[in-house]
C-alpha positions in Angstrom: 71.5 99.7 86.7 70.4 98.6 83.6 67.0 99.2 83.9 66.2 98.3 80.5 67.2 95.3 80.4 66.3 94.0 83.5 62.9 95.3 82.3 63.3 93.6 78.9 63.9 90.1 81.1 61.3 90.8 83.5 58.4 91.2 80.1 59.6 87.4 79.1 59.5 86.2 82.5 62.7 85.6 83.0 64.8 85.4 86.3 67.9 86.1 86.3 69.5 83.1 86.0 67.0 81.8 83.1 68.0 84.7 81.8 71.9 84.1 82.0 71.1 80.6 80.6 69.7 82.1 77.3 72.5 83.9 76.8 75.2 81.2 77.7 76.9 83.2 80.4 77.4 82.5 84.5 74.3 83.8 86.3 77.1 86.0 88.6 78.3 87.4 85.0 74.6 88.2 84.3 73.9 90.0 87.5 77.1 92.2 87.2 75.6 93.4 83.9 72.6 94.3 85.2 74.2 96.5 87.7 76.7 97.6 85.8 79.8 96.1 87.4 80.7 94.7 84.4 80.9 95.9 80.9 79.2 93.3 78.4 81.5 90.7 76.5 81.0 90.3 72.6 80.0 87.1 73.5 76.9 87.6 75.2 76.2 90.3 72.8 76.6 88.1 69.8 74.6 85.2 72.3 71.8 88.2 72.9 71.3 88.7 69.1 71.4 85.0 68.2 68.7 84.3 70.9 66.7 87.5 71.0 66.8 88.0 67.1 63.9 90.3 66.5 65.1 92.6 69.8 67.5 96.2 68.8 70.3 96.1 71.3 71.0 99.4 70.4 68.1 100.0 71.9 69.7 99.8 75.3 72.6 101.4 74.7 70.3 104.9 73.4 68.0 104.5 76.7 70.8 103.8 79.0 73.7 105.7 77.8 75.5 102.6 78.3 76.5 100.5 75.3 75.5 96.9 75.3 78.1 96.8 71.9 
């Protein structure tokens, strides 16, 4: 799992389909990220950074040792 980032959308509150909302991708998309069942398309990376702006996505991939790029 992603634990970072399920604990990134847990600290704004976010379920996971609020969350998949925000970043303009289908809520089963979302939750395959999370478990890592599915690696992460450009798009929600480039929808991530447009709507979390001040947020390192590298971040994840250094905690995880799974790229979110």
């Amino acid at each position: 799992m992603r634990t970072e980032l399920i604990s990134f959308r847990k600290s704004l509150g976010l379920n996971i389909e609020q969350m998949a909302l925000k970043t303009q991708i289908s809520k089963s998309f979302y939750e395959k990220i999370e478990r890592v069942e599915r690696n992460v398309s450009n798009n929600f990376v480039s929808n991530f950074r447009n709507t979390f702006p001040d947020t390192d996505v590298e971040y994840f991939s250094c905690t995880t040792g799974m790229s979110l790029l």
